[in-house]
C-alpha positions, 0 to 999 in steps of 0.5 A: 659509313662507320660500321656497328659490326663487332664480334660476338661476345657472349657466351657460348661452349662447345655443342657437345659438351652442351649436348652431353649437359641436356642429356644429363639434366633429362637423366637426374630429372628422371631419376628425382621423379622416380625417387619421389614416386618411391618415396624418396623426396617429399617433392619432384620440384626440381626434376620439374625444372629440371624437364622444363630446363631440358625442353629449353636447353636444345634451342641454343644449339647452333651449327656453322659451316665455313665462311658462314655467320649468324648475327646474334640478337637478344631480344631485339638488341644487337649482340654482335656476330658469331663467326666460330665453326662448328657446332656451338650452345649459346643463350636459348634466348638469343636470336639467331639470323644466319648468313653466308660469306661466300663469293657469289656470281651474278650474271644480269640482263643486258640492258640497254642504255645511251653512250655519252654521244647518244648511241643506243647500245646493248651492254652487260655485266657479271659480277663477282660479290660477298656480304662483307659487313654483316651489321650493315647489310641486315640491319642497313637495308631493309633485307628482312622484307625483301627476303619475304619475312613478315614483321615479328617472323623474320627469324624464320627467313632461310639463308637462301631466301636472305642471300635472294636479298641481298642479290636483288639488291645488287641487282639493282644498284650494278644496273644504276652503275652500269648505266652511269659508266656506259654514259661516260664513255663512247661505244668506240673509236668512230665516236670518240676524240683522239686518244679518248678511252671507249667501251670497246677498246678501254678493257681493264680500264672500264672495268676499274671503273664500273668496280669502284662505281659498283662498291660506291653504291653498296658501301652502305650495305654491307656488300662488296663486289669483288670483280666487275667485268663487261661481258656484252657489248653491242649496238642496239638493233635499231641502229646496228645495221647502219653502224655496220655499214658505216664500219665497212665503209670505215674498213673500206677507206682504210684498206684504199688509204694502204692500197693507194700508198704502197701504189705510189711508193711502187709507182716512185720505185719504177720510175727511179729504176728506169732513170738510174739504169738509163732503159728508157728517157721518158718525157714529163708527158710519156711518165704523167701517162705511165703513172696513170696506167700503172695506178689504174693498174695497181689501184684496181678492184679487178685486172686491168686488161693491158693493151699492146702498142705495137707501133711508135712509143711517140 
């Protein structure tokens, strides 16, 4: 979506020299009523405007700290966005709604939603964001109501209270994100197909994602998410102790699979040691029996407790 945002081009001056203006237009209005109380003018006309124009004249000062931004409005009308930092005097008539552009964190609920093969999982986020389009997010979403401002008081909405906003509106959009990339992807190897990214082990990758998924939803508001990162990442409890027996089932084959192959490459070794250095002619009987026991022997939770044979081998 093309933005409107433009900056700020009317008219505005330096709050001191502005400053320095009012309290010299109070001190000739001053001087004018005095002069014709004295008999001096034969009307105190303009030290009366001169008062009303000093009562008006303090409604345009403005202030803005670094990385803040007033979206200036004259009289309903977009006028563009005033950036400048400092203290400043603008159009008394002009409306003025100020917001912040700093990075903000936001750390929502986890949630919990299904993986793409249908798992319950507990998953969350934290983000880093900042208003990025100033026209977009005040005039492009409906931030005034969200903010609490009742129609025609908006202007009286405090930047806290606006930046709320905003925040609530992320919240909402990050939690439609999180869902649609967490059901794009299983919860880890167990599930998944060969080689085939999981929200376990995909890191950066997953994160890219749920960014680029992230400032998709948002572009039409003028927000954008400077990082996204998963922070939490669990089964749901009412599969969480079956999914944890299956992963010490899983670790427990694994750790078989080892044992088993360095059994038989140990088992291998023996018997290649026994033929080349000519200790013992065994038959194909007498080694099936010594692979047995020496399996049993190295395949064992427990030590395998030996028997001696004290007679003949055959």
């Amino acid at each position: 979506m093309e933005t409107k945002e433009f900056e700020f081009k009317g008219f505005a001056m330096n709050g001191f020299i502005a400053l320095f203006i009012e309290l010299a237009i109070i001190a000739l209005s001053i001087w004018g009523i005095v002069a014709f109380a004295l008999g001096a003018f034969s009307t105190p006309f303009l030290s009366i405007i001169g008062l009303l124009l000093a009562c008006i004249w303090p409604i345009g000062f403005r202030k803005l700290e670094p990385n803040e931004a007033m979206v200036m409005l004259f009289f309903g009308k977009y006028k563009g966005t005033f950036t400048k930092t400092g203290f400043h005097w603008v159009n008394p008539f002009m409306t003025s709604k100020k917001v912040s552009l700093r990075a903000r964190n936001l750390n929502p609920d986890n949630i919990k939603v299904n993986d793409k093969t249908g798992n319950p999982i507990m998953i969350g986020q934290i983000l880093v964001w900042k208003l990025k389009d100033t026209y977009k997010a005040m005039f492009e979403i409906d931030s005034q109501t969200m903010a609490g401002g009742a129609a025609g008081s908006t202007a009286t909405v405090s930047v806290s209270n606006r930046m709320k906003a905003f925040e609530s509106f992320i919240k909402v959009q990050s939690d439609a994100a999180l869902r649609e990339v967490a059901g794009m992807y299983a919860y880890d190897e167990n599930e998944a197909e060969k080689d085939e990214l999981t929200l376990r082990a995909g890191g950066k990758e997953i994160n890219d994602v749920l960014l680029a998924k992230l400032n998709e939803r948002l572009a039409m508001s003028g927000l954008e998410v400077l990082e996204a990162r998963i922070n939490y990442l669990a089964y749901s409890p009412e599969i969480a102790a079956v999914m944890l027996r299956r992963q010490q089932a899983a670790a427990i084959i694994s750790a078989r699979e080892k044992i088993v192959e360095g059994a038989v490459s140990m088992v291998k070794m023996a018997l290649d040691k026994l033929k080349d250095e000519g200790v013992v002619e065994l038959d194909e009987e007498r080694k099936a029996s010594m692979v047995s026991n020496l399996m049993v022997v190295l395949c064992a939770d427990e030590s395998a407790q030996p028997v001696v044979n004290t007679g003949s081998l055959y």
